[in-house]
PDB file of N, CA, C and O in Angstrom, chain B, residues numbered from 101:
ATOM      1  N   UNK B 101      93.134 105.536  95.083  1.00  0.00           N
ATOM      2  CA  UNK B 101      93.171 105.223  96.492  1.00  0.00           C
ATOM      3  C   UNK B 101      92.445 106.324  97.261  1.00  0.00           C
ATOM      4  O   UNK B 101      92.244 107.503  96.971  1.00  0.00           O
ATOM      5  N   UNK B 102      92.095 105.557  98.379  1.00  0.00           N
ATOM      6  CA  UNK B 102      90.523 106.716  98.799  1.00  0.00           C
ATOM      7  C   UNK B 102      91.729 106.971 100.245  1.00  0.00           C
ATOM      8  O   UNK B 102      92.573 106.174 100.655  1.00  0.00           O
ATOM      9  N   UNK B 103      91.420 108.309 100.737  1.00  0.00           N
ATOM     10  CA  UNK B 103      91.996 108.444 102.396  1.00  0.00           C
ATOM     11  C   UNK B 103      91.188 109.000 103.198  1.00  0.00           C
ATOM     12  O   UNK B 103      90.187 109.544 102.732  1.00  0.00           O
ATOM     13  N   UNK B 104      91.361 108.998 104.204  1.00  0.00           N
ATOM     14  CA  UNK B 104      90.532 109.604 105.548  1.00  0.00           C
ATOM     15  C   UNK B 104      91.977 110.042 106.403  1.00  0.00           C
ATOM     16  O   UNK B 104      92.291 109.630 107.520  1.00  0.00           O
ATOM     17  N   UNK B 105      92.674 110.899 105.628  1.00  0.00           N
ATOM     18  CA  UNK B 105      93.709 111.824 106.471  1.00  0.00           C
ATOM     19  C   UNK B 105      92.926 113.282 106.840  1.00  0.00           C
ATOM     20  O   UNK B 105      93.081 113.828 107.932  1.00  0.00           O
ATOM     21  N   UNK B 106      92.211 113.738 105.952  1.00  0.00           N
ATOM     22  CA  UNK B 106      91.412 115.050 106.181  1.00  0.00           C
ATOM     23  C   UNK B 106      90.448 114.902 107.400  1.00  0.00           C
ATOM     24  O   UNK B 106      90.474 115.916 108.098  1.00  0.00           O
ATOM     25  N   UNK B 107      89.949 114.327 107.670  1.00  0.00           N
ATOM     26  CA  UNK B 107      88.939 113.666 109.027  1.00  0.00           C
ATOM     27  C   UNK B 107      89.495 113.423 109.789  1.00  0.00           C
ATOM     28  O   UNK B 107      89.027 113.735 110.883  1.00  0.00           O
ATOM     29  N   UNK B 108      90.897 112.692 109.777  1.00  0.00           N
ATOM     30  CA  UNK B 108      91.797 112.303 111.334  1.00  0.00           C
ATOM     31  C   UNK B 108      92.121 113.157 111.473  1.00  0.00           C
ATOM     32  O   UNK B 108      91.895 113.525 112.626  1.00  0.00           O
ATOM     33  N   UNK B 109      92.775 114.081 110.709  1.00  0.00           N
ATOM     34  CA  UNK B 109      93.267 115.984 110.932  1.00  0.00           C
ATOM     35  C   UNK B 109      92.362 116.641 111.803  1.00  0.00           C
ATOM     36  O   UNK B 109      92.708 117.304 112.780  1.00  0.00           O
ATOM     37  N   UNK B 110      90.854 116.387 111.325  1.00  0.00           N
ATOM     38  CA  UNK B 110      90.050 117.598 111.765  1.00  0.00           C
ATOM     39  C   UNK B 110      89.671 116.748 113.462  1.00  0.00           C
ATOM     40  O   UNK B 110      89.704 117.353 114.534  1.00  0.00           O
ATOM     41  N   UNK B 111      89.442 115.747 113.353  1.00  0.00           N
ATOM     42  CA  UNK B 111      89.521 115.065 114.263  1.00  0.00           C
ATOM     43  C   UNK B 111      90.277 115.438 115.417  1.00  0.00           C
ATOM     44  O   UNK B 111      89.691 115.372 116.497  1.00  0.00           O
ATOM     45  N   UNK B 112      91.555 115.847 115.393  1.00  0.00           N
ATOM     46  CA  UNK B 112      92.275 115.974 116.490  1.00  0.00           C
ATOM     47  C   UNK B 112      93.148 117.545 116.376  1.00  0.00           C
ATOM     48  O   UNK B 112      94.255 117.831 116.832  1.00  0.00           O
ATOM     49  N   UNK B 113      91.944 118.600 115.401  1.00  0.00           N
ATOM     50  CA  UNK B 113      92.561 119.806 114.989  1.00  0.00           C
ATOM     51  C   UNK B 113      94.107 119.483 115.190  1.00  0.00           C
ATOM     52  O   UNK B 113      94.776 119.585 116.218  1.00  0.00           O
ATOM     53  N   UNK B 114      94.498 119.049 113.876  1.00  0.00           N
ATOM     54  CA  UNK B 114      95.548 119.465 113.375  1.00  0.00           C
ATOM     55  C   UNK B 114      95.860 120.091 112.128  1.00  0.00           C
ATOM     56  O   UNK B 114      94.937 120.181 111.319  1.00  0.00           O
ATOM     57  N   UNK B 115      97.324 120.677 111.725  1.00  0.00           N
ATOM     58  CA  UNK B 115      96.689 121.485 110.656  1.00  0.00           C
ATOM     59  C   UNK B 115      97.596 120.355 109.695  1.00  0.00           C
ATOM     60  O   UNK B 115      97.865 119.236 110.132  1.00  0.00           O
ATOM     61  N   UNK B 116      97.977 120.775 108.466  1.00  0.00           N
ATOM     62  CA  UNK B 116      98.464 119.869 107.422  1.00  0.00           C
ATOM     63  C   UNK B 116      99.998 120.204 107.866  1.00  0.00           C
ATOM     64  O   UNK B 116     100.687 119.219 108.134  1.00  0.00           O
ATOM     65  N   UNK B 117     100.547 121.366 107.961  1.00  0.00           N
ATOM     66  CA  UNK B 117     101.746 121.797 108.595  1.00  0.00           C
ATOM     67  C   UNK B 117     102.291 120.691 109.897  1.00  0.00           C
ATOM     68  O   UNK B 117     103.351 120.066 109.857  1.00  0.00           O
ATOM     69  N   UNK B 118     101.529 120.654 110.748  1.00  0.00           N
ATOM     70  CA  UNK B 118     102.280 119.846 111.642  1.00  0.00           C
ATOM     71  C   UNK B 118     102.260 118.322 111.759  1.00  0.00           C
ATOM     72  O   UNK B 118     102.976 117.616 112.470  1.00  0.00           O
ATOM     73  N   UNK B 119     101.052 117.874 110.705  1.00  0.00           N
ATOM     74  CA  UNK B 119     100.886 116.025 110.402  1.00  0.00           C
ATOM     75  C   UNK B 119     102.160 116.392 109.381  1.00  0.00           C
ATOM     76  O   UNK B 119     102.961 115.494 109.640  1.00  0.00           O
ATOM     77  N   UNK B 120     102.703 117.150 108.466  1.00  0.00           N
ATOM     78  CA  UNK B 120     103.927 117.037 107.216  1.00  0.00           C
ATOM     79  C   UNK B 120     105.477 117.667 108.033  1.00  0.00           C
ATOM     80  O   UNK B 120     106.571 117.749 107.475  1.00  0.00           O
ATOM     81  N   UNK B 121     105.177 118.042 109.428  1.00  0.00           N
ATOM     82  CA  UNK B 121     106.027 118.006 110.147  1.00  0.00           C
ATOM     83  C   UNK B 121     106.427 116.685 111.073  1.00  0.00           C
ATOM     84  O   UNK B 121     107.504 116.113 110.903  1.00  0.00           O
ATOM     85  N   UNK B 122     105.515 116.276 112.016  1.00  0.00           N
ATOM     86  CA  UNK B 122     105.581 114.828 111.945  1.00  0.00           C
ATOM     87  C   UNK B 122     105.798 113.800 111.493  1.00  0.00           C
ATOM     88  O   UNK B 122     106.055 112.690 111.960  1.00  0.00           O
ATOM     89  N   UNK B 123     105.673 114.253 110.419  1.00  0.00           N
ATOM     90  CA  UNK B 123     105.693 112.777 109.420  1.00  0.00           C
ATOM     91  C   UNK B 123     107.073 113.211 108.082  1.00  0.00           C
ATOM     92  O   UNK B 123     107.516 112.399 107.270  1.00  0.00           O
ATOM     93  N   UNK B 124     107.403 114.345 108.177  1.00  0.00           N
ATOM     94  CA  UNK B 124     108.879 114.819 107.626  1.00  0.00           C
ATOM     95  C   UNK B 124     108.912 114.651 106.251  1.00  0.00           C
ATOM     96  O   UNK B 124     109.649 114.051 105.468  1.00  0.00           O
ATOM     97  N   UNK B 125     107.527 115.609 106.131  1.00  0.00           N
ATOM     98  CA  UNK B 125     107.698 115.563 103.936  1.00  0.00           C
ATOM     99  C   UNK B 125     106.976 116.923 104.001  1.00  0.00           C
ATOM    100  O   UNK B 125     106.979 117.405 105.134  1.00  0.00           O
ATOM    101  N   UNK B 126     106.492 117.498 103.260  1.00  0.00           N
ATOM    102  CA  UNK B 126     106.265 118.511 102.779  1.00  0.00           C
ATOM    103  C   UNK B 126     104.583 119.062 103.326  1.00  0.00           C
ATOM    104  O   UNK B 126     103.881 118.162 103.786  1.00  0.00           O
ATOM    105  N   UNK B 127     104.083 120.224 103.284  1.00  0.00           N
ATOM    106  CA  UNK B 127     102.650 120.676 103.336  1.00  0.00           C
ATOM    107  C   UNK B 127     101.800 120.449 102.491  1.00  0.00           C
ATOM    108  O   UNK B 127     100.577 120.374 102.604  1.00  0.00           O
ATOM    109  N   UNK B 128     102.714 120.292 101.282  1.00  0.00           N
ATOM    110  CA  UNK B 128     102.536 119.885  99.589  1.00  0.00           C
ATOM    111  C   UNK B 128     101.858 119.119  99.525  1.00  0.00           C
ATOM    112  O   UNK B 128     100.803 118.994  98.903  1.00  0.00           O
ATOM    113  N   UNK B 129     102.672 118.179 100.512  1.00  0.00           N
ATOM    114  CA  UNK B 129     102.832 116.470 100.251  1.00  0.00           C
ATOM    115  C   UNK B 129     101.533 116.020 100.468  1.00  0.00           C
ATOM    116  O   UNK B 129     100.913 115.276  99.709  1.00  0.00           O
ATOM    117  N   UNK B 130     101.031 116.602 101.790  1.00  0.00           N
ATOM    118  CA  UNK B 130      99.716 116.013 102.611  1.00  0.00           C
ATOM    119  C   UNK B 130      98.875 116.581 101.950  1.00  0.00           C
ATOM    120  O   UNK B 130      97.946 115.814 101.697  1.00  0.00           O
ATOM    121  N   UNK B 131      98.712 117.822 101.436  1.00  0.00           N
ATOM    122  CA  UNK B 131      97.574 118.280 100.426  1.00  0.00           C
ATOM    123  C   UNK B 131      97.415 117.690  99.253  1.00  0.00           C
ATOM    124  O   UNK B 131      96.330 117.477  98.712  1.00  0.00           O
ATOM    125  N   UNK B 132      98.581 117.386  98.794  1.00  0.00           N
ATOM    126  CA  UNK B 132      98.383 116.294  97.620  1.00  0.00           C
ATOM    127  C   UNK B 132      97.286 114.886  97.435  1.00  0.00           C
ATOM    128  O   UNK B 132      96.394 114.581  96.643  1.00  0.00           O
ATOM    129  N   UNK B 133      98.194 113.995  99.160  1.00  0.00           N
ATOM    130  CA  UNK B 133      97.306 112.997  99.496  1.00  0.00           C
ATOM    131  C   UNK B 133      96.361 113.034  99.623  1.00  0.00           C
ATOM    132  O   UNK B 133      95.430 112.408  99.116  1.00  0.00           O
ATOM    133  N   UNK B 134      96.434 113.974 100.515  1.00  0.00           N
ATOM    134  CA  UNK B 134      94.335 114.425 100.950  1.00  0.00           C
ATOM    135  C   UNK B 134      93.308 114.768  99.918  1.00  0.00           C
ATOM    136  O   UNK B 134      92.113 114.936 100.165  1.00  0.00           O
ATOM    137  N   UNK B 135      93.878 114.859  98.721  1.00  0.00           N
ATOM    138  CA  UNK B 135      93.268 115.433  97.534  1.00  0.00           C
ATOM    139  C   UNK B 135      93.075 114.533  96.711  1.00  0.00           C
ATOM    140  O   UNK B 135      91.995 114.436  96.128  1.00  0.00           O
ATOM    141  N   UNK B 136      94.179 113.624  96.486  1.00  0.00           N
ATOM    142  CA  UNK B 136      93.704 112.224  95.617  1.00  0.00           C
ATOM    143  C   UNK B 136      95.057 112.375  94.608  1.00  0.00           C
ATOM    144  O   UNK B 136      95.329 111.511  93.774  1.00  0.00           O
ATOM    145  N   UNK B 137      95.814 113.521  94.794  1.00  0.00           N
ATOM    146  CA  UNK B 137      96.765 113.526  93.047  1.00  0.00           C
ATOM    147  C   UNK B 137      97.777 112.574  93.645  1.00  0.00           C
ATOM    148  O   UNK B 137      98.136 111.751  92.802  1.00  0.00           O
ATOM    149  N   UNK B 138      98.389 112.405  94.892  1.00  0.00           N
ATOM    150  CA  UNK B 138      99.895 111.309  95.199  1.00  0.00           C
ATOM    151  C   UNK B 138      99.074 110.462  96.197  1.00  0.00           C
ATOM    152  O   UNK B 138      98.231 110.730  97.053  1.00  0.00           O
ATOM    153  N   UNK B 139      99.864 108.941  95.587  1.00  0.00           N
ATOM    154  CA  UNK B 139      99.730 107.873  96.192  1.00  0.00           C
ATOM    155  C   UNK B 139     101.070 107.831  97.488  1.00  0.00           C
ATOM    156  O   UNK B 139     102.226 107.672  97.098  1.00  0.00           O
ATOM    157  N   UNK B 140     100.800 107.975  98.894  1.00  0.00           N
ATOM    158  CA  UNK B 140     102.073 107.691  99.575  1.00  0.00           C
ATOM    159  C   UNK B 140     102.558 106.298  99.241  1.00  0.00           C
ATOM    160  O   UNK B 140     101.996 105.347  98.697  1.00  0.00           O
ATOM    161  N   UNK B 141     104.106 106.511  99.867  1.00  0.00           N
ATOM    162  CA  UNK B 141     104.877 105.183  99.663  1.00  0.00           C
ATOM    163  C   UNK B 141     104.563 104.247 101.001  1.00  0.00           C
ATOM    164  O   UNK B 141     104.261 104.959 101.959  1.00  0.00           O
ATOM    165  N   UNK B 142     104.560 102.888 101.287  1.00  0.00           N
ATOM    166  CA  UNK B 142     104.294 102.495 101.865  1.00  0.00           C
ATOM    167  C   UNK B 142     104.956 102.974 103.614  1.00  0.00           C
ATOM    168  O   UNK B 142     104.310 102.837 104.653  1.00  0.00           O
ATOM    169  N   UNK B 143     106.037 103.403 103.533  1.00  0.00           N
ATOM    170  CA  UNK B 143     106.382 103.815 104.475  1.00  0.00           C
ATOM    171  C   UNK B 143     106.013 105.554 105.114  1.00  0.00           C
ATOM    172  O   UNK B 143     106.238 106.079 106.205  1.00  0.00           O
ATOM    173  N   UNK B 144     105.404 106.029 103.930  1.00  0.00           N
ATOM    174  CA  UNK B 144     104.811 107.579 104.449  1.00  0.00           C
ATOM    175  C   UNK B 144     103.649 106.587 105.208  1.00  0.00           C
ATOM    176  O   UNK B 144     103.716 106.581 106.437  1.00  0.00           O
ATOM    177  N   UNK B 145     102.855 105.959 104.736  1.00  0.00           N
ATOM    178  CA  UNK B 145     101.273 105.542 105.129  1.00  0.00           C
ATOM    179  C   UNK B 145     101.530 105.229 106.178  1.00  0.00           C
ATOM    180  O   UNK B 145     100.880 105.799 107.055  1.00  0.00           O
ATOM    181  N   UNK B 146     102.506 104.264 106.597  1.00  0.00           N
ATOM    182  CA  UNK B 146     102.705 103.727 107.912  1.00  0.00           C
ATOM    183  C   UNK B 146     102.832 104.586 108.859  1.00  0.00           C
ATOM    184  O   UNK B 146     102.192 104.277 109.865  1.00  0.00           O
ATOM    185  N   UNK B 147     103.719 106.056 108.960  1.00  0.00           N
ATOM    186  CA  UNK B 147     104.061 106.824 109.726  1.00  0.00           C
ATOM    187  C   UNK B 147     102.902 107.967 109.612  1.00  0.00           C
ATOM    188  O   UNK B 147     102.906 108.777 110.540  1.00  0.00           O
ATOM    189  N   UNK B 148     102.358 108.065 109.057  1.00  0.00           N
ATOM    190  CA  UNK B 148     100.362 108.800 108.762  1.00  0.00           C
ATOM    191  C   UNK B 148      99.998 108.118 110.063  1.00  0.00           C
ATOM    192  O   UNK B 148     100.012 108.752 111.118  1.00  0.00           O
ATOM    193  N   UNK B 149      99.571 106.450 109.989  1.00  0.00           N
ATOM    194  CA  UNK B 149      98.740 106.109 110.757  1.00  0.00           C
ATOM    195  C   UNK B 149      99.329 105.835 112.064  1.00  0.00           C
ATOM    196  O   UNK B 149      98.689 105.918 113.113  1.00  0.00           O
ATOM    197  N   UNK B 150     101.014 105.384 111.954  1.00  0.00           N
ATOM    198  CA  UNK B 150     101.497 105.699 113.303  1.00  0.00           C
ATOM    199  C   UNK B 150     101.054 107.207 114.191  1.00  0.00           C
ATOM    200  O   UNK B 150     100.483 107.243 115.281  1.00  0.00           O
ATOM    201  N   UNK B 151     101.317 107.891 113.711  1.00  0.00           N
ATOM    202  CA  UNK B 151     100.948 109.844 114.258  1.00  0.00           C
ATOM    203  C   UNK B 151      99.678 109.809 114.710  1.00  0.00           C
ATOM    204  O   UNK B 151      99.466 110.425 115.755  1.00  0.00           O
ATOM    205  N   UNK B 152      98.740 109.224 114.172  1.00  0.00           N
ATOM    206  CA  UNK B 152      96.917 109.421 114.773  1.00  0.00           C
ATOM    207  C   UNK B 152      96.843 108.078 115.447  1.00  0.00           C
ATOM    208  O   UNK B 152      95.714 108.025 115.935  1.00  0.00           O
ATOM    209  N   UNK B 153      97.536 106.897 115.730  1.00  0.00           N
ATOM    210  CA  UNK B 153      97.691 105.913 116.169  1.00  0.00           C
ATOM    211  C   UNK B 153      96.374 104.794 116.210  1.00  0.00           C
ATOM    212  O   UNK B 153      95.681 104.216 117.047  1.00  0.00           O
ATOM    213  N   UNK B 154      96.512 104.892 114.829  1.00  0.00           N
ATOM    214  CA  UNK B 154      95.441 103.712 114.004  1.00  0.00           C
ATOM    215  C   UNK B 154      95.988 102.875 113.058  1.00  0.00           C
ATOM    216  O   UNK B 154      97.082 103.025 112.514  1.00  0.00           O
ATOM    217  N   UNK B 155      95.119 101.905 112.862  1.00  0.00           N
ATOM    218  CA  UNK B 155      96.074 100.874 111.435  1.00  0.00           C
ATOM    219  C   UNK B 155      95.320 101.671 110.230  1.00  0.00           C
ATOM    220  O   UNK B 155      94.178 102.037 109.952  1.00  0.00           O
ATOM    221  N   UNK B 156      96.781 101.729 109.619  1.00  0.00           N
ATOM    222  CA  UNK B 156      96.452 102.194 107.851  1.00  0.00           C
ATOM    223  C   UNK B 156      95.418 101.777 107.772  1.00  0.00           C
ATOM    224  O   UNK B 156      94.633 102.690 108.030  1.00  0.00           O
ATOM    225  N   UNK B 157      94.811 100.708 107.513  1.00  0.00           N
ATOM    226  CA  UNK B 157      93.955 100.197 106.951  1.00  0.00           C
ATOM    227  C   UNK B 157      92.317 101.272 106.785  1.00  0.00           C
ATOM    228  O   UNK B 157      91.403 101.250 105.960  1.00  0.00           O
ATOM    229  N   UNK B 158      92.592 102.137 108.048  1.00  0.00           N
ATOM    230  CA  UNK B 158      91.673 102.581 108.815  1.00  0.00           C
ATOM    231  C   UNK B 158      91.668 103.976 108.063  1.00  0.00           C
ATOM    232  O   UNK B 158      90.610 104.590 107.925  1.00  0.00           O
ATOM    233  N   UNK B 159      92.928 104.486 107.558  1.00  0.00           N
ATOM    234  CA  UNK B 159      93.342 105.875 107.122  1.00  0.00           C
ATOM    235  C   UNK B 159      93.135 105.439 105.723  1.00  0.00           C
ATOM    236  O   UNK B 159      92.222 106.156 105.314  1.00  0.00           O
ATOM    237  N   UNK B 160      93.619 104.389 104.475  1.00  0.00           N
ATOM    238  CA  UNK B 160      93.889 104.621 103.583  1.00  0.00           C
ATOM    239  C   UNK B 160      92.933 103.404 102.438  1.00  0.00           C
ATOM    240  O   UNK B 160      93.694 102.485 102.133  1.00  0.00           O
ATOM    241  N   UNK B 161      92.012 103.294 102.020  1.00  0.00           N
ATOM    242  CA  UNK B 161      91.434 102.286 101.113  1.00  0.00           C
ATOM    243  C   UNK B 161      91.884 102.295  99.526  1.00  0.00           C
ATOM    244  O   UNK B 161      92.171 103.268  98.829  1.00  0.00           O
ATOM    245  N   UNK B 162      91.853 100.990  99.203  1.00  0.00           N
ATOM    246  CA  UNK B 162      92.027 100.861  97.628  1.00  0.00           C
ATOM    247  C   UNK B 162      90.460 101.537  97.443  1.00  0.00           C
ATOM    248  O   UNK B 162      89.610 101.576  98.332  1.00  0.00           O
ATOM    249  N   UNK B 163      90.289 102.139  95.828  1.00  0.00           N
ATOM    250  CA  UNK B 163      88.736 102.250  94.897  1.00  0.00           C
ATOM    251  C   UNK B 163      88.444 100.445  94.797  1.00  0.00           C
ATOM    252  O   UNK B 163      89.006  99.497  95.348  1.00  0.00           O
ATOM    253  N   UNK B 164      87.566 100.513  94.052  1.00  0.00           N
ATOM    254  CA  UNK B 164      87.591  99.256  93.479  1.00  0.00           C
ATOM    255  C   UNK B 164      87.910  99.140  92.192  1.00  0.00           C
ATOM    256  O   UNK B 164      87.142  99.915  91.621  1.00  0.00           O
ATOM    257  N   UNK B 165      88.441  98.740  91.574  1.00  0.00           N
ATOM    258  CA  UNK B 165      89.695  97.789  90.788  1.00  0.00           C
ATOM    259  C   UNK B 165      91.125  98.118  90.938  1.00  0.00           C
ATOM    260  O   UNK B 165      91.934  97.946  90.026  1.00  0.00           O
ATOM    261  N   UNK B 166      91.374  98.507  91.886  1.00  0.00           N
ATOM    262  CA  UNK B 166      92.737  98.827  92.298  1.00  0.00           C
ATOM    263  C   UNK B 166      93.315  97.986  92.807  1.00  0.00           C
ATOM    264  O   UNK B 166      94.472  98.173  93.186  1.00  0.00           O
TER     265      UNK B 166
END
């Protein structure tokens, strides 16, 4: 799964600390995502794109054959 959380971040200088404060999981967590090793659960993604106030769709793509 491909994301564009690193670009909405830089987008609206934020740091990973306060999108994993917002969104109430770890600094870990979002470096993880942003990196490619964790897939969020459908309800982290939702509250990602709630916070930058876009549709997932917009933040998070399947690869192709996924």
């Amino acid at each position: 799964m491909k994301n564009r959380i690193r670009v909405a971040r830089a987008e609206v200088r934020m740091t990973q600390q306060r999108l994993a404060d917002e969104a109430g999981v770890s600094r870990q967590t979002i470096n993880a995502i942003e990196s490619g090793r964790f897939v969020p659960s459908t309800v982290l993604a939702l509250k990602i794109a709630r916070i930058f106030s876009r549709p997932v769709e917009e933040l998070f793509q399947l690869d192709d054959g996924e």
